[in-house]
PDB file of N, CA, C and O in Angstrom, chain B, residues numbered from 101:
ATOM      1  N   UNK B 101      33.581  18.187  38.876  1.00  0.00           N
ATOM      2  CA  UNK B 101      32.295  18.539  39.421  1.00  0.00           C
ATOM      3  C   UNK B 101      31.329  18.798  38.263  1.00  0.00           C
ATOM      4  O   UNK B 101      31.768  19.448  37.314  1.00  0.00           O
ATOM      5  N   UNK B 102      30.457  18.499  38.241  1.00  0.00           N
ATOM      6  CA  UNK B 102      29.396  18.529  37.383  1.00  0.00           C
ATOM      7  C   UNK B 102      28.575  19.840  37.277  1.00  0.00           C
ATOM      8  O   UNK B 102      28.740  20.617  38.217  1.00  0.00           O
ATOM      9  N   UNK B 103      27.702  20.230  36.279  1.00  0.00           N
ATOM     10  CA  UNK B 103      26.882  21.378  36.060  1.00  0.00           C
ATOM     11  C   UNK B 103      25.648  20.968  36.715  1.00  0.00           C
ATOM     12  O   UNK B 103      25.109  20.057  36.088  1.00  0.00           O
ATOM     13  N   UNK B 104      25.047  21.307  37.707  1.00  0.00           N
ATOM     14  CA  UNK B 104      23.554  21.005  37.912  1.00  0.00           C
ATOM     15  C   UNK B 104      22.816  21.535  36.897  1.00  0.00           C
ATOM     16  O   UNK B 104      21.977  20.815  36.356  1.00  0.00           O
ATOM     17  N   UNK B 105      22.981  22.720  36.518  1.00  0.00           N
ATOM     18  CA  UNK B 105      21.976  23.877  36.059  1.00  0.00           C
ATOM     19  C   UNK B 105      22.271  23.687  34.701  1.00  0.00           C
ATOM     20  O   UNK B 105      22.168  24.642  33.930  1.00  0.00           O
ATOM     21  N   UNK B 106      22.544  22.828  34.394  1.00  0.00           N
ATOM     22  CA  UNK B 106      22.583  22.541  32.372  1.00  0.00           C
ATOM     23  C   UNK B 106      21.407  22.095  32.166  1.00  0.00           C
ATOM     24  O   UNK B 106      21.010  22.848  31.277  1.00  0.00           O
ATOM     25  N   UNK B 107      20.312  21.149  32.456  1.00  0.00           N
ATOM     26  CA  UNK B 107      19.052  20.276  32.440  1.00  0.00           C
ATOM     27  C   UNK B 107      18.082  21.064  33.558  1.00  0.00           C
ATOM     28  O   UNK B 107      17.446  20.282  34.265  1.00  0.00           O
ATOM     29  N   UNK B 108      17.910  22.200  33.776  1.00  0.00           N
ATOM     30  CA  UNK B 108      16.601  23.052  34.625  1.00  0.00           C
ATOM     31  C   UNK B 108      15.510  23.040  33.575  1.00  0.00           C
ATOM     32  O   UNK B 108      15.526  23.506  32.436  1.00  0.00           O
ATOM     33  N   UNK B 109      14.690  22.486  34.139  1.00  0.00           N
ATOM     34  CA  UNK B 109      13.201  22.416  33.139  1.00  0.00           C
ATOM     35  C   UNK B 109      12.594  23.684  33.629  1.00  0.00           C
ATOM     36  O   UNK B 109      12.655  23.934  34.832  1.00  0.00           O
ATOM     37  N   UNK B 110      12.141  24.325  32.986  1.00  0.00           N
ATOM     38  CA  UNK B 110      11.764  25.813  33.243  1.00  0.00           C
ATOM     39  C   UNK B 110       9.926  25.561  33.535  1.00  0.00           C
ATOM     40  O   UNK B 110       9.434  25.220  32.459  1.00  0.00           O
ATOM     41  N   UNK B 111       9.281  25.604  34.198  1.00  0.00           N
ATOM     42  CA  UNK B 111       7.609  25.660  34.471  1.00  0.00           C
ATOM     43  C   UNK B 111       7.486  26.589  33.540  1.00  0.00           C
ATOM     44  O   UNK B 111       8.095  27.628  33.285  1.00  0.00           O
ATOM     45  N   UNK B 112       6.123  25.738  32.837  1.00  0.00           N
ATOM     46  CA  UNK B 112       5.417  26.990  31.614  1.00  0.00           C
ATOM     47  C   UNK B 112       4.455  27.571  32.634  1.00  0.00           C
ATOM     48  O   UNK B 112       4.292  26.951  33.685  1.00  0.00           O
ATOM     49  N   UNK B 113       3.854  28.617  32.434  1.00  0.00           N
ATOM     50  CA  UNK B 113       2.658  28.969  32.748  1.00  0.00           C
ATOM     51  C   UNK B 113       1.796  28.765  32.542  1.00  0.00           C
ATOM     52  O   UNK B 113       1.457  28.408  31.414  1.00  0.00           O
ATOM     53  N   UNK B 114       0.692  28.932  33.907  1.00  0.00           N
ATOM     54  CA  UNK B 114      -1.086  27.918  33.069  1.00  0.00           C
ATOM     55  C   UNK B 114      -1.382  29.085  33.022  1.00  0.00           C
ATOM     56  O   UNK B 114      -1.150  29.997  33.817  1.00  0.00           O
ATOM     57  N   UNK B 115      -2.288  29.054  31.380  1.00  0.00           N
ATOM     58  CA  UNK B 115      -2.710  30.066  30.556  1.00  0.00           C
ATOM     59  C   UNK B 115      -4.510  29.578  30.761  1.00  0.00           C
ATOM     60  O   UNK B 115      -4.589  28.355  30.870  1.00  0.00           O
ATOM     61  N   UNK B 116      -5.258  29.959  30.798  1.00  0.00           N
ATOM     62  CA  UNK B 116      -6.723  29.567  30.472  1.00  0.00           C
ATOM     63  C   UNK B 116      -7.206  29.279  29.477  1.00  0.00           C
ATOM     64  O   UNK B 116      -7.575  30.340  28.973  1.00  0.00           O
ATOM     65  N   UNK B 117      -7.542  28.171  28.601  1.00  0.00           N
ATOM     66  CA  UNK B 117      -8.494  28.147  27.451  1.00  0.00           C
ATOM     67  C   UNK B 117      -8.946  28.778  26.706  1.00  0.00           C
ATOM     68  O   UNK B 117     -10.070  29.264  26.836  1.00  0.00           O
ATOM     69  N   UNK B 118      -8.191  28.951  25.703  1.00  0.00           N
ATOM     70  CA  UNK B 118      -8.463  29.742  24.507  1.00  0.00           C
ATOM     71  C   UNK B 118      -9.777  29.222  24.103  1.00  0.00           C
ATOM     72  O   UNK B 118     -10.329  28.168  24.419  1.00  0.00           O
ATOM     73  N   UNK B 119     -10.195  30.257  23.276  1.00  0.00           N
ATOM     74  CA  UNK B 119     -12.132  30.102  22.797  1.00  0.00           C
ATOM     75  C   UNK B 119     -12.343  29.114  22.043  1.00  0.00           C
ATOM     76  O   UNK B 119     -13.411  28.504  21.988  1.00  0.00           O
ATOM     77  N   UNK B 120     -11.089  28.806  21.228  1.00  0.00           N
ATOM     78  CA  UNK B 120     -11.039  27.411  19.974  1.00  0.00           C
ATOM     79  C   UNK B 120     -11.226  26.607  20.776  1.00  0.00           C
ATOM     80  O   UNK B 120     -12.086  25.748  20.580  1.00  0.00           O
ATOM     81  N   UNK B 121     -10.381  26.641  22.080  1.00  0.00           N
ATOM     82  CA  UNK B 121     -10.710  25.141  22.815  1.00  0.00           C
ATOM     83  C   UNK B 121     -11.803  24.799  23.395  1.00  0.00           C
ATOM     84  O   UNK B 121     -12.226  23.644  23.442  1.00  0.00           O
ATOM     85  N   UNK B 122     -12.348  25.799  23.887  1.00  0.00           N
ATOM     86  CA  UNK B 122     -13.543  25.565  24.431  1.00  0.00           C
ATOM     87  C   UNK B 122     -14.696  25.225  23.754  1.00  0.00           C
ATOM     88  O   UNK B 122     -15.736  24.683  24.129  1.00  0.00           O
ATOM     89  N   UNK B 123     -14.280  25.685  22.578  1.00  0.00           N
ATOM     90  CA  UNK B 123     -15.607  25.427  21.552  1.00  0.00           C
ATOM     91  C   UNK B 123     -15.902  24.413  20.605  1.00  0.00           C
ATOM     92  O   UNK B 123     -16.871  24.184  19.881  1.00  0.00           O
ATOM     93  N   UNK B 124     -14.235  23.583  20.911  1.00  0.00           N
ATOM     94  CA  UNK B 124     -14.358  22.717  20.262  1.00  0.00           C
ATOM     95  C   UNK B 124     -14.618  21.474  21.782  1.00  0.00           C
ATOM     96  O   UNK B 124     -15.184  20.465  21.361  1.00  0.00           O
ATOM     97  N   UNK B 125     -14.426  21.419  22.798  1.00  0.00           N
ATOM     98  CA  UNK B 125     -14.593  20.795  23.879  1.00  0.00           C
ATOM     99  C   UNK B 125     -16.355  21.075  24.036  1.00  0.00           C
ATOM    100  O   UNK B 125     -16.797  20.062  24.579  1.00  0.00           O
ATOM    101  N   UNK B 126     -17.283  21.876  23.814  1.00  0.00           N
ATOM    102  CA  UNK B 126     -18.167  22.028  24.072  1.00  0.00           C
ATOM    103  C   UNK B 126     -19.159  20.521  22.947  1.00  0.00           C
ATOM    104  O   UNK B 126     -19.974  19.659  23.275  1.00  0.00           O
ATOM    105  N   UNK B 127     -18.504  20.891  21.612  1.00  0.00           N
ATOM    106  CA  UNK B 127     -19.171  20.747  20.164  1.00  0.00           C
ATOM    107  C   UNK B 127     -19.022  18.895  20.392  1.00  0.00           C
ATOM    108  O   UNK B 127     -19.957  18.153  20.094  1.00  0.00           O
ATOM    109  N   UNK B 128     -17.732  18.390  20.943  1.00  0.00           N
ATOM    110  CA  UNK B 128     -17.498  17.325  21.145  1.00  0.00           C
ATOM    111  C   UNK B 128     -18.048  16.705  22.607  1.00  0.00           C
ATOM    112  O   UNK B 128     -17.902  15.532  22.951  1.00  0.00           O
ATOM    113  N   UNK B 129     -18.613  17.594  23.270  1.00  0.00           N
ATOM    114  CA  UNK B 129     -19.555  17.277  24.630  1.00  0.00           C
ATOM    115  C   UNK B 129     -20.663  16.764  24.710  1.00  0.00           C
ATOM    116  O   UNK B 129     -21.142  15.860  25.394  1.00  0.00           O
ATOM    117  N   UNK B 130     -21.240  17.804  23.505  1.00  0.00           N
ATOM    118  CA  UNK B 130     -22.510  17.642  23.045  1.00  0.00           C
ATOM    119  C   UNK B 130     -22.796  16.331  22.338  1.00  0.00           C
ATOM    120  O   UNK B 130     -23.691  15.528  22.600  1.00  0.00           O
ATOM    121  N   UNK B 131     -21.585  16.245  21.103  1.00  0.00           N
ATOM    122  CA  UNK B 131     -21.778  15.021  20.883  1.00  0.00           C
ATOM    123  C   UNK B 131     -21.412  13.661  21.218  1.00  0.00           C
ATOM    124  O   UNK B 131     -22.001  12.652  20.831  1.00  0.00           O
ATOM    125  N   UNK B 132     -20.648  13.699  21.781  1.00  0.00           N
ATOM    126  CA  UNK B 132     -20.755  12.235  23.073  1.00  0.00           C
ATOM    127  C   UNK B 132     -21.670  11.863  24.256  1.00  0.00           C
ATOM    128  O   UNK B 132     -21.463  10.821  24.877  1.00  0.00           O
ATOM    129  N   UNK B 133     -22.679  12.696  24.578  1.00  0.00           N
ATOM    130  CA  UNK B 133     -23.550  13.006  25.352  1.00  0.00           C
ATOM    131  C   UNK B 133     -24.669  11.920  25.411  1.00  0.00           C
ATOM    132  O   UNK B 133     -25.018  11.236  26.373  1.00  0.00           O
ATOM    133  N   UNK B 134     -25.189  11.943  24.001  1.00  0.00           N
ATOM    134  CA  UNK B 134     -26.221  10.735  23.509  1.00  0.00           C
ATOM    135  C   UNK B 134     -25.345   9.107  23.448  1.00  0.00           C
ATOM    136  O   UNK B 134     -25.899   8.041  23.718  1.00  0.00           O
ATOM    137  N   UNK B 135     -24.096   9.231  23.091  1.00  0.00           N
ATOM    138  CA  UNK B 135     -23.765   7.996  23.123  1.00  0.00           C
ATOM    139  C   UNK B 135     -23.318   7.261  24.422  1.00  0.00           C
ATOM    140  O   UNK B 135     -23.353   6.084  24.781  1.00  0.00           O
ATOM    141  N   UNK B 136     -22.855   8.504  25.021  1.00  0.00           N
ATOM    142  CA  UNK B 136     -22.571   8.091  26.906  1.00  0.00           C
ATOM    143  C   UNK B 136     -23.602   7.905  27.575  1.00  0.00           C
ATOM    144  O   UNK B 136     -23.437   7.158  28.539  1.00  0.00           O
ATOM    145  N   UNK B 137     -24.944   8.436  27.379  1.00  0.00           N
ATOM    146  CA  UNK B 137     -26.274   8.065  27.961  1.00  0.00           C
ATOM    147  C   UNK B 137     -26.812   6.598  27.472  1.00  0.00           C
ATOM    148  O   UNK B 137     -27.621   5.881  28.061  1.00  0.00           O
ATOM    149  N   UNK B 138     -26.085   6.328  26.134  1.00  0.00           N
ATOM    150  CA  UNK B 138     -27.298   4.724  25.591  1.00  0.00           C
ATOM    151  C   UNK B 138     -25.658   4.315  26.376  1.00  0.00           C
ATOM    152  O   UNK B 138     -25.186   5.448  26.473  1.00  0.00           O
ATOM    153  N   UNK B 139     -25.147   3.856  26.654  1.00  0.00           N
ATOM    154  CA  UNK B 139     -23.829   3.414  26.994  1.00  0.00           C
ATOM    155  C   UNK B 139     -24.484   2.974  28.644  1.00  0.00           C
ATOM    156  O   UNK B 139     -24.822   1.808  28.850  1.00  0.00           O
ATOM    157  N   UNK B 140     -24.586   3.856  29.554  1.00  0.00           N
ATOM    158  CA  UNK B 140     -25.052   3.953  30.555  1.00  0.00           C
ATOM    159  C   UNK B 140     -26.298   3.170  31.069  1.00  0.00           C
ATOM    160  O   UNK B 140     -26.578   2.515  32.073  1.00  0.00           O
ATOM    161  N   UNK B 141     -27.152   3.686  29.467  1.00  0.00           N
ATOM    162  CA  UNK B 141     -28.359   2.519  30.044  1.00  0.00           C
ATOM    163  C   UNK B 141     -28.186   1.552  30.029  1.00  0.00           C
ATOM    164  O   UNK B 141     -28.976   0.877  30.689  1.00  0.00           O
ATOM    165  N   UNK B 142     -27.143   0.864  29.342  1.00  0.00           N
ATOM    166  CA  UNK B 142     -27.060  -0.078  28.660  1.00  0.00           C
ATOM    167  C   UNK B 142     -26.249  -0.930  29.746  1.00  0.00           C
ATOM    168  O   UNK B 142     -26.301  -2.154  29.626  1.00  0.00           O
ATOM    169  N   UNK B 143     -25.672  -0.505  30.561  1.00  0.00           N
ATOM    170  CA  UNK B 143     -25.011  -0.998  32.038  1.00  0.00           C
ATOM    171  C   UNK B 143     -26.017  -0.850  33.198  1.00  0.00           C
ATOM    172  O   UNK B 143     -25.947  -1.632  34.145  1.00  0.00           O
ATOM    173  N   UNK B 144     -26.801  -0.033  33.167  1.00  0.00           N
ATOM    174  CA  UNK B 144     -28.090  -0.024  34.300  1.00  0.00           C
ATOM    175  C   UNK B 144     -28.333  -1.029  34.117  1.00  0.00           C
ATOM    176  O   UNK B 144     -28.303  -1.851  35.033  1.00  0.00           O
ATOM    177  N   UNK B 145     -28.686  -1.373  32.805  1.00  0.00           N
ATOM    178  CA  UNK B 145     -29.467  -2.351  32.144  1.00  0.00           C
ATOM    179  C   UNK B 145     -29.283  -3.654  32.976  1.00  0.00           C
ATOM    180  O   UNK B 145     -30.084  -4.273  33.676  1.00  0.00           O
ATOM    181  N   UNK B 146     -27.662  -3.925  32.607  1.00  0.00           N
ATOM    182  CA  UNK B 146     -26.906  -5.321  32.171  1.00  0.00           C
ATOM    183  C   UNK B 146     -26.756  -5.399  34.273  1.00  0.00           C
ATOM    184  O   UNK B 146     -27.190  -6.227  35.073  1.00  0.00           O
ATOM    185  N   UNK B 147     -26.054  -4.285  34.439  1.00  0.00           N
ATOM    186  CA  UNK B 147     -25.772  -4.434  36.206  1.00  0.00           C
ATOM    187  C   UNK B 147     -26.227  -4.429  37.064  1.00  0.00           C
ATOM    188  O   UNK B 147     -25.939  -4.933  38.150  1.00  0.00           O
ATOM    189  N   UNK B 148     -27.347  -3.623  36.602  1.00  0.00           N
ATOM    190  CA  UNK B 148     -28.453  -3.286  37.810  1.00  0.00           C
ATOM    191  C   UNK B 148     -28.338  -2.206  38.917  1.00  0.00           C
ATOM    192  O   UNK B 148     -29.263  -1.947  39.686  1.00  0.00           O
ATOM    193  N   UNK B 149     -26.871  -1.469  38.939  1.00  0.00           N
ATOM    194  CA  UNK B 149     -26.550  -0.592  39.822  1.00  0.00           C
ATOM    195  C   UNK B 149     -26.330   0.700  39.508  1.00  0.00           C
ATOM    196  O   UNK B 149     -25.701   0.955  38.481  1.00  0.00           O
ATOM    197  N   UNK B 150     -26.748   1.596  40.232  1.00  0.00           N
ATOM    198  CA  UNK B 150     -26.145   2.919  39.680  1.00  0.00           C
ATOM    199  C   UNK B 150     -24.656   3.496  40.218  1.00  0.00           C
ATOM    200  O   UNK B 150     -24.439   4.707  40.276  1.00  0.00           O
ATOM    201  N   UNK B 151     -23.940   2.773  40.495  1.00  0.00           N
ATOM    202  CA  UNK B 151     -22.849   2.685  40.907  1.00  0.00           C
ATOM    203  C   UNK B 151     -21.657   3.794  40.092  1.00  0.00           C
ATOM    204  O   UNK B 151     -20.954   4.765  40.370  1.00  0.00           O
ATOM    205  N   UNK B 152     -22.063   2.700  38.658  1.00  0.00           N
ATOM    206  CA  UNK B 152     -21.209   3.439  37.394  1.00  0.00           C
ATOM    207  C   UNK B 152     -21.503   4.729  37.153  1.00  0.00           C
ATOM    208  O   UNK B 152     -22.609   5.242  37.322  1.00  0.00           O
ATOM    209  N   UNK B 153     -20.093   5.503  36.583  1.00  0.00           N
ATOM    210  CA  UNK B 153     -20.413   6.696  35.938  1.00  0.00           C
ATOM    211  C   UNK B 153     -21.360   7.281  35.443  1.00  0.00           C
ATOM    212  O   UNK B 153     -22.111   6.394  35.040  1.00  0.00           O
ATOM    213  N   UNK B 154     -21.892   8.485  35.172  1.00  0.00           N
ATOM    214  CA  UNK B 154     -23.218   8.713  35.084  1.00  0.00           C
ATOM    215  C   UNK B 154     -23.054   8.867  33.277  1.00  0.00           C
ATOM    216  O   UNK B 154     -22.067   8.393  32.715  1.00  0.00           O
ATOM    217  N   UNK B 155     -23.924   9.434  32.668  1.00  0.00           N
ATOM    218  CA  UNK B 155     -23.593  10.291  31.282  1.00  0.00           C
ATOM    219  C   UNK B 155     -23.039  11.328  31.126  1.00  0.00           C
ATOM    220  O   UNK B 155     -22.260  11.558  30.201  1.00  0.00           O
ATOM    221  N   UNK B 156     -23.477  12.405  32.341  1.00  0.00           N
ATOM    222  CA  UNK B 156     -22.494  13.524  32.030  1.00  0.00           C
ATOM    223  C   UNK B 156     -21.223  13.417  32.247  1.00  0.00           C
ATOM    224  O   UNK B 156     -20.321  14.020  31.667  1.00  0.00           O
ATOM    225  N   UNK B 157     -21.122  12.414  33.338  1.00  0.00           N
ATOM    226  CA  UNK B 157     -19.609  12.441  33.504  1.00  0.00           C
ATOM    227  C   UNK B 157     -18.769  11.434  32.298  1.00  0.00           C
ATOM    228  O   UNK B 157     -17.577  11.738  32.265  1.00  0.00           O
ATOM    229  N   UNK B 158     -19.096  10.435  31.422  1.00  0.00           N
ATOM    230  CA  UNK B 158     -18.341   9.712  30.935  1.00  0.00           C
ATOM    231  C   UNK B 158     -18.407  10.936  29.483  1.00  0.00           C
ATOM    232  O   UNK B 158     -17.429  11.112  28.757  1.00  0.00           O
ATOM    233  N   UNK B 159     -19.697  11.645  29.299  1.00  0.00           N
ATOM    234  CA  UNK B 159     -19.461  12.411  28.232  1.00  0.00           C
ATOM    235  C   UNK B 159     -18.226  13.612  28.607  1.00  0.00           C
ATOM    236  O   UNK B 159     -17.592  14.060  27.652  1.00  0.00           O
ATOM    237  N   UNK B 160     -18.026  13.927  29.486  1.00  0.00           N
ATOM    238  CA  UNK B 160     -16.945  14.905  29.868  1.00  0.00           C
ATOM    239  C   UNK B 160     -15.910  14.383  30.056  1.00  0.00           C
ATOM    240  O   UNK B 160     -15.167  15.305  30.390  1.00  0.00           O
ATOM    241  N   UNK B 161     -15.477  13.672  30.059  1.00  0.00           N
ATOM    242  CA  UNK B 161     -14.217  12.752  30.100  1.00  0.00           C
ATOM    243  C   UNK B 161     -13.628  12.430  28.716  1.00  0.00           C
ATOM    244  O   UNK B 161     -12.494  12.703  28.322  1.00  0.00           O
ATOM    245  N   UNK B 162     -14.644  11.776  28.030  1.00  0.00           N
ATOM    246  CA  UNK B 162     -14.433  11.537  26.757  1.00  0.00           C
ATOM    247  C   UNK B 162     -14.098  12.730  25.701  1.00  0.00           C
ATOM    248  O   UNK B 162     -13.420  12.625  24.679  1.00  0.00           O
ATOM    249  N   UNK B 163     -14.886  14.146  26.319  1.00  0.00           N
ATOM    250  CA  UNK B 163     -14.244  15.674  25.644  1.00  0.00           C
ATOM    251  C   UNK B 163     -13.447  15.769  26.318  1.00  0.00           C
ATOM    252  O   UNK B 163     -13.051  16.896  26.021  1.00  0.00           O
ATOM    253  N   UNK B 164     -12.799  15.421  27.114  1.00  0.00           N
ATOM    254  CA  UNK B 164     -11.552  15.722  27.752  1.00  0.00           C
ATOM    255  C   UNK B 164     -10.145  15.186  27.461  1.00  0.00           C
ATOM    256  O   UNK B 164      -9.074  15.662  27.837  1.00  0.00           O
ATOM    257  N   UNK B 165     -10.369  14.102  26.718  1.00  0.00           N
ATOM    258  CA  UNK B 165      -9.300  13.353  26.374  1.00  0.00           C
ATOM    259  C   UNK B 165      -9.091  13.183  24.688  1.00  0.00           C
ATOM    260  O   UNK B 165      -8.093  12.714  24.141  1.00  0.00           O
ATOM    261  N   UNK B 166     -10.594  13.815  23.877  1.00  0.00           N
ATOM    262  CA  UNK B 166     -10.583  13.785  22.767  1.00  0.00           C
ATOM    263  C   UNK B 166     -10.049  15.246  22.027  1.00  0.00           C
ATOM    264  O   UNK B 166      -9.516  15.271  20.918  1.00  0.00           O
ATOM    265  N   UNK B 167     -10.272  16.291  22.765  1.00  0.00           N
ATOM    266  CA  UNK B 167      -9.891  17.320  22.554  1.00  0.00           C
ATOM    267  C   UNK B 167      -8.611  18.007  22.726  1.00  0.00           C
ATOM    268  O   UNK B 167      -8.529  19.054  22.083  1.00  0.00           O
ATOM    269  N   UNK B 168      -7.602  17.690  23.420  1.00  0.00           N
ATOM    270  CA  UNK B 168      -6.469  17.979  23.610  1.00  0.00           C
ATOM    271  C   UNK B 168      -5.821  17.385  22.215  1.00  0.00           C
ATOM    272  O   UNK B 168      -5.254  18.045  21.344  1.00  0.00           O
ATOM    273  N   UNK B 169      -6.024  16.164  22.232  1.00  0.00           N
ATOM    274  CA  UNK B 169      -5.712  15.214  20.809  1.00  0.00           C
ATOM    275  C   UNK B 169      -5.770  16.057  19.757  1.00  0.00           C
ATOM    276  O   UNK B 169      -4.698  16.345  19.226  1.00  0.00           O
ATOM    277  N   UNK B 170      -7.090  16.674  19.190  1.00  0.00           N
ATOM    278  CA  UNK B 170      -6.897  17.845  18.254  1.00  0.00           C
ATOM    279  C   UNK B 170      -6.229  18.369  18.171  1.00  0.00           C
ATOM    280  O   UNK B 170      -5.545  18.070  17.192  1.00  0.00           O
ATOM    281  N   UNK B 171      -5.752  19.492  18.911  1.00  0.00           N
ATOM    282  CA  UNK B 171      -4.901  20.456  18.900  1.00  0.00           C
ATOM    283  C   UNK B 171      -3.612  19.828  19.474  1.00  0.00           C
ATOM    284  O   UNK B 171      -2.922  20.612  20.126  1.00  0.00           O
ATOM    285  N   UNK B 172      -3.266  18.869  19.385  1.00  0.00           N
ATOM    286  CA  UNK B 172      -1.589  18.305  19.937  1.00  0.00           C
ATOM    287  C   UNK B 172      -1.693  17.779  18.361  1.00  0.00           C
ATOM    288  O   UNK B 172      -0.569  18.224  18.132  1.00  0.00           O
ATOM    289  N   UNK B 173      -2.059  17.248  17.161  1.00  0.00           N
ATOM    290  CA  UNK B 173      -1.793  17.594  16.063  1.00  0.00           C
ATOM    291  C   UNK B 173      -1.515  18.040  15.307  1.00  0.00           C
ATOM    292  O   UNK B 173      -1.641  17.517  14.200  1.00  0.00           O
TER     293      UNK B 173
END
C-alpha cells in the first residue's frame, strides 16, 4: 500500500503587497503608460475600432507581468 501523504503540497498564504512591490508596479505603470497609449493610437489608427484594449489597461498588464519578473530574480 502506498503513502498518500508523502507528496501533500501545503497552500502558502496570500500575503498583500509589500510597499517594494507596489512601488515598483506603480514606477513601471507610469512608464508603460505613454507607450501603451501611442500603441493604441496606432491601432485606432490602422483598425478603425475601439474594440481593442484601451491604454490603461494594456499599461496595467504590462506592470503586471513585468514586475513579478523583478522580484522572481
Amino acid at each position: 500500500m502506498t503513502d498518500q501523504t508523502s507528496d501533500v503540497q501545503i497552500a502558502r498564504a496570500h500575503r498583500p503587497p509589500k510597499a517594494e512591490f507596489t512601488v515598483y508596479f506603480a514606477i513601471i505603470f507610469l512608464a508603460a503608460l505613454p507607450v501603451a497609449a501611442i500603441t493604441w493610437l496606432l491601432t485606432l489608427v490602422r483598425q478603425g475600432n475601439l474594440k481593442t484594449k484601451g491604454p490603461i489597461s494594456r499599461a496595467w498588464s504590462q506592470a503586471r507581468i513585468i514586475t513579478p519578473m523583478i522580484f522572481s530574480a
